[in-house]
C-alpha positions as CSV (number, residue, x, y, z in Angstrom):
1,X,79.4,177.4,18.5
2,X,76.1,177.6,17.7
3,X,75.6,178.0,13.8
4,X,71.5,179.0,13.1
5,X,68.4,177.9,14.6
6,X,65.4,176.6,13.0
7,X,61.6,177.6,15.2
8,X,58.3,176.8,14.0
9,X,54.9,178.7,15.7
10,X,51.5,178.3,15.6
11,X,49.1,181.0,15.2
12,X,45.3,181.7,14.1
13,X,45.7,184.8,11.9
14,X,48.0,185.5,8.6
15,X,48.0,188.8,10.5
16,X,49.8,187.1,13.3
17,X,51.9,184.9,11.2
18,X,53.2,188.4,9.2
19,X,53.6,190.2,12.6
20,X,55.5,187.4,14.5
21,X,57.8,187.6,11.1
22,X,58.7,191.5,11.0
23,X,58.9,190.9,15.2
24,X,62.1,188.5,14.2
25,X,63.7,191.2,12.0
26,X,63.4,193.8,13.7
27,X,65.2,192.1,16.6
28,X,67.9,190.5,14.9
29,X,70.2,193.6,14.9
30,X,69.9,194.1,18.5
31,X,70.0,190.1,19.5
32,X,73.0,189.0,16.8
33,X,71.3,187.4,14.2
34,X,70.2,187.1,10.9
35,X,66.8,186.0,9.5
36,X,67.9,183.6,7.0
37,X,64.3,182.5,5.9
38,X,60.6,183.5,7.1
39,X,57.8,182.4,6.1
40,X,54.3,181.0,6.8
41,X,52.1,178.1,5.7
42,X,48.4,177.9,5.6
43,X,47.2,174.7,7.1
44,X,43.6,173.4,6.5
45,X,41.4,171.0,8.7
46,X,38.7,169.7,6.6
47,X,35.6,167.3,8.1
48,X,33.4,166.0,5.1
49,X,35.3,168.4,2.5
50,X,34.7,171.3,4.1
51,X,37.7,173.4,6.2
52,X,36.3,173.8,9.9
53,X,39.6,175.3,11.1
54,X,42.9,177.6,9.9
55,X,46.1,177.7,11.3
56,X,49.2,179.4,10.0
57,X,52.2,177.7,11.0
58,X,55.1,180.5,10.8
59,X,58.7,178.9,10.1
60,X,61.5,181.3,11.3
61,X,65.7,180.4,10.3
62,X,68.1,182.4,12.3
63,X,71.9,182.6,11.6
64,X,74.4,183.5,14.4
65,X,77.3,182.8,12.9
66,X,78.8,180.9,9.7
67,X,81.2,178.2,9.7
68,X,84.4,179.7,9.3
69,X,83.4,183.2,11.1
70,X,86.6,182.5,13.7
71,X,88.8,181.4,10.5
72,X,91.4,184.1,9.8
């Protein structure tokens, strides 16, 4: 049985990263999971000290069912 899921994207914007994230909750009561942790990290690329490119990586937890769900 599968327990929870761990899925890590990669997008330009902390717009996308905050849009992929309310995308994943507002889909987990129709698809049968939980969001167990969301968030997003900003990642720098710096050349010479200075940042020459952003990307947001977006780190999403899902839950489908706990350990002792079939347990009665």
């Amino acid at each position: 049985m599968l327990l929870e899921t761990t899925q890590k994207f990669s997008v330009d914007t902390e717009i996308e990263a905050k849009d992929m994230i309310e995308s994943f909750r507002e889909q987990a009561n129709v698809k049968g999971y939980t969001i167990k942790k969301a968030s997003y990290t900003r990642k720098d690329k710096k050349s010479k000290g200075e940042i020459v490119a952003t990307k947001f990586v977006v780190e999403i937890i899902q839950t489908f069912a706990g350990i002792w769900d079939d347990f009665e």
